[in-house]
C-alpha positions in Angstrom: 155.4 56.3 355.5 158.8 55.1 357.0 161.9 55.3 354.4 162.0 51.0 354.8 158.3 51.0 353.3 159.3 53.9 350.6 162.6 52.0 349.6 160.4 48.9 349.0 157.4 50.5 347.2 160.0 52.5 344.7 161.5 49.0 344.4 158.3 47.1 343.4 157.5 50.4 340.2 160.7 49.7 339.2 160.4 45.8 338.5 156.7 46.6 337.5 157.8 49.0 334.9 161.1 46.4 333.8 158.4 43.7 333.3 156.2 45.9 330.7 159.9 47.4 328.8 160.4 43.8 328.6 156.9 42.5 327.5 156.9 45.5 324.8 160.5 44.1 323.3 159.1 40.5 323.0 156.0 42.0 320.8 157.9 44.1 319.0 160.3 41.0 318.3 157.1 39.0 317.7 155.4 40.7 315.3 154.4 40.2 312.0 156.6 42.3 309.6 153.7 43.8 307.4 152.2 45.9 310.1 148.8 45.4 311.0 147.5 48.5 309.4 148.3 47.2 305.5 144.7 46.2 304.0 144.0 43.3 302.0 143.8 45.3 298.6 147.6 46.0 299.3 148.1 42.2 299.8 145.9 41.4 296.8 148.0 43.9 294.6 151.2 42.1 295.5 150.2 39.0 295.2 148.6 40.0 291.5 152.5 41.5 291.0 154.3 38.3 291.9 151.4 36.7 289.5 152.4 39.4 286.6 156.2 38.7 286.8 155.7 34.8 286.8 152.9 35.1 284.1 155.2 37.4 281.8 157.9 35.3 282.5 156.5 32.9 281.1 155.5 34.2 277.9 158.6 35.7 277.4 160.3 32.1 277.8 157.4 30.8 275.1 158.5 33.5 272.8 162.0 33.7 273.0 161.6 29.8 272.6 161.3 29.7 268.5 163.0 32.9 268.4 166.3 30.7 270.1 166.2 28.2 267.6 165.2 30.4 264.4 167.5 32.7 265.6 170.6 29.8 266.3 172.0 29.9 262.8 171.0 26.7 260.5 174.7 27.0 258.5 178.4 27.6 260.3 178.8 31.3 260.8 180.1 32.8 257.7 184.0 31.9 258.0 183.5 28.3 258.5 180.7 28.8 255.3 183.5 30.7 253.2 185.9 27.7 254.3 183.0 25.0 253.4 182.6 26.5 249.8 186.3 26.9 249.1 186.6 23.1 250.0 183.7 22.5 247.7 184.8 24.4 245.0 188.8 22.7 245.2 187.1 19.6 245.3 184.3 20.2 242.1 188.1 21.6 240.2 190.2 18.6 240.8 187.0 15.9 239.5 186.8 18.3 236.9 190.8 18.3 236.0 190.5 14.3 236.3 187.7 14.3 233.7 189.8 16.5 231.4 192.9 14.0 231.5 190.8 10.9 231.1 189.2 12.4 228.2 192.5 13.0 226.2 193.8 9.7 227.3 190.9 8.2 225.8 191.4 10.2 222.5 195.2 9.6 222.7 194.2 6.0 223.0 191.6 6.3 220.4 193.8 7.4 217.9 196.6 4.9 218.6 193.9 2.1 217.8 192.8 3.9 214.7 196.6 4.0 213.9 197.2 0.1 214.2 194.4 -0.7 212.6 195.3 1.5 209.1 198.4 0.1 209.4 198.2 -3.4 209.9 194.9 -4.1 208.0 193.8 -1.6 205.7 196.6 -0.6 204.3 198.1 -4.5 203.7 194.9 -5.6 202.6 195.1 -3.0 199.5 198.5 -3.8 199.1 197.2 -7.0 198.1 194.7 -5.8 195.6 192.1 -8.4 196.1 189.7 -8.3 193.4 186.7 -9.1 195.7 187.8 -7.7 198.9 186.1 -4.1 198.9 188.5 -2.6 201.6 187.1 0.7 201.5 183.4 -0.2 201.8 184.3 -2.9 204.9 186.1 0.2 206.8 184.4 3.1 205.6 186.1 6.9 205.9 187.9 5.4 208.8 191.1 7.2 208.0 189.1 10.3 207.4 187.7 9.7 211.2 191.4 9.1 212.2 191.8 12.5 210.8 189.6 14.2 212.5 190.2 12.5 216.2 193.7 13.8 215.3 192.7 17.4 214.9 190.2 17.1 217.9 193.1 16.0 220.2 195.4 18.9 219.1 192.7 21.7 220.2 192.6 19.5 223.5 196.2 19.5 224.1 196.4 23.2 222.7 193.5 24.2 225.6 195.0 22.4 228.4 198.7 22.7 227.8 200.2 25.2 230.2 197.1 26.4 231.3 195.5 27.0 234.4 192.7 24.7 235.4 190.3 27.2 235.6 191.3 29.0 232.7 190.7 25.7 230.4 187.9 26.4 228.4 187.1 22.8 227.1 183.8 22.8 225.9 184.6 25.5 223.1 186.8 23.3 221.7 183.8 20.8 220.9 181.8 23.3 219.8 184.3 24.7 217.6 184.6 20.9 215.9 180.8 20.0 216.4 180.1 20.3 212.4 183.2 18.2 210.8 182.4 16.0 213.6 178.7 15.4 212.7 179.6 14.9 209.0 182.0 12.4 209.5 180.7 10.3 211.9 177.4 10.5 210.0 179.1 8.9 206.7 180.6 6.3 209.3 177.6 5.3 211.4 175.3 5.1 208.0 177.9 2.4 206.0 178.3 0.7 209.4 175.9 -2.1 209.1 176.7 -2.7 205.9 180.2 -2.9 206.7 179.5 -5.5 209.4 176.8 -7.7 206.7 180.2 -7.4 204.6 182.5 -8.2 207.1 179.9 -11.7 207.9 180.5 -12.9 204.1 184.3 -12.2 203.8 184.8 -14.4 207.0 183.0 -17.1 205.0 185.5 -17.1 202.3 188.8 -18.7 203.4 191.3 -17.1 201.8 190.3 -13.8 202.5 189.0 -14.7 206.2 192.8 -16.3 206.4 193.8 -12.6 205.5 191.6 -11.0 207.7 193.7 -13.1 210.9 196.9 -12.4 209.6 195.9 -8.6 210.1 194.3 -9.3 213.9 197.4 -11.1 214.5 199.6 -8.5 213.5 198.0 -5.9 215.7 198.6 -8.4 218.5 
């Protein structure tokens, strides 16, 4: 009842009520975050979520997978393809312009041995007027076929001369000389191997086969 014994009994609710503000902060701190009250079916519907995302996830990696690679184009994207084809295409034109220019060098060349040879053998060998020397059946319509290659080289030249690459149309110009070309070579190719049985017993007479190497040497 004295003021001492009141002072120290208000002291004594004081600390008991700093102990329990105290005890109630270090639950509070303590406690699990998810409060006590949450049931299990809540747990068990966010674990199934987390389940759901990873599961989806999943299948949406798996199906995107093919798609990535089906999708990633096979070919360059369409510039470098446009590039690819022009490159193609230049290169397909300048084989083609080689194949041209080798194939009137050849008939250029053709012709020049055609030229020779009824020069410095047929036409000296009639000069000579050899009884039993057929000069005509041992070289055919050669000078008809030297005719032709002639005529076949000017619609060559005439296609190609001061014409654009693409623009020379080459295969017209065989098919515009197809026929004369069958009918001569066809008279040619059917004496041939009679010319060559011919040729085989001339080279057994010496005289004429004497003849026959003054002409090869002349062309030398």
């Amino acid at each position: 009842d004295c003021p001492g014994k009141e002072g120290t009994g208000g002291r004594k609710r004081n600390l008991t009520l700093l102990r329990n503000k105290l005890y109630m902060g270090q639950r509070r701190r303590t406690e699990p975050v998810v409060e006590s009250t949450t049931t299990a079916g809540d747990h068990g519907s966010l674990r199934r979520s987390q389940s759901d995302r990873t599961e989806y996830s999943q299948k949406l990696q798996e199906k995107m997978a093919p798609q990535a690679v089906s999708s990633a184009p096979a070919t360059p994207p369409q510039e470098d393809e446009e590039e690819e084809e022009e490159e193609v295409r230049q290169r397909m034109m300048a084989r083609r312009v080689k194949i041209i220019a080798e194939l009137l060098q050849t008939e250029k060349d053709y012709i020049s041995d055609l030229d020779l040879c009824i020069k410095e053998v047929i036409q000296p060998l009639r000069n000579m007027q050899i009884a039993r020397f057929d000069v005509d059946g041992l070289f055919s319509n050669i000078e008809l076929v030297h005719q032709l290659s002639s005529k076949l080289l000017s619609l060559l030249e005439e296609a190609t001369t001061d014409v654009e690459p693409p623009m020379q149309i080459i295969g017209e110009v065989f098919l515009q000389i197809k026929g004369p070309l069958e009918d001569t070579y066809k008279i040619y190719c059917y004496h041939h191997d009679e010319a060559h049985t011919m040729l085989e017993y001339y080279e057994k007479d010496e005289e004429l086969k004497q003849h026959l190497r003054d002409c090869v040497q002349s062309l030398k």
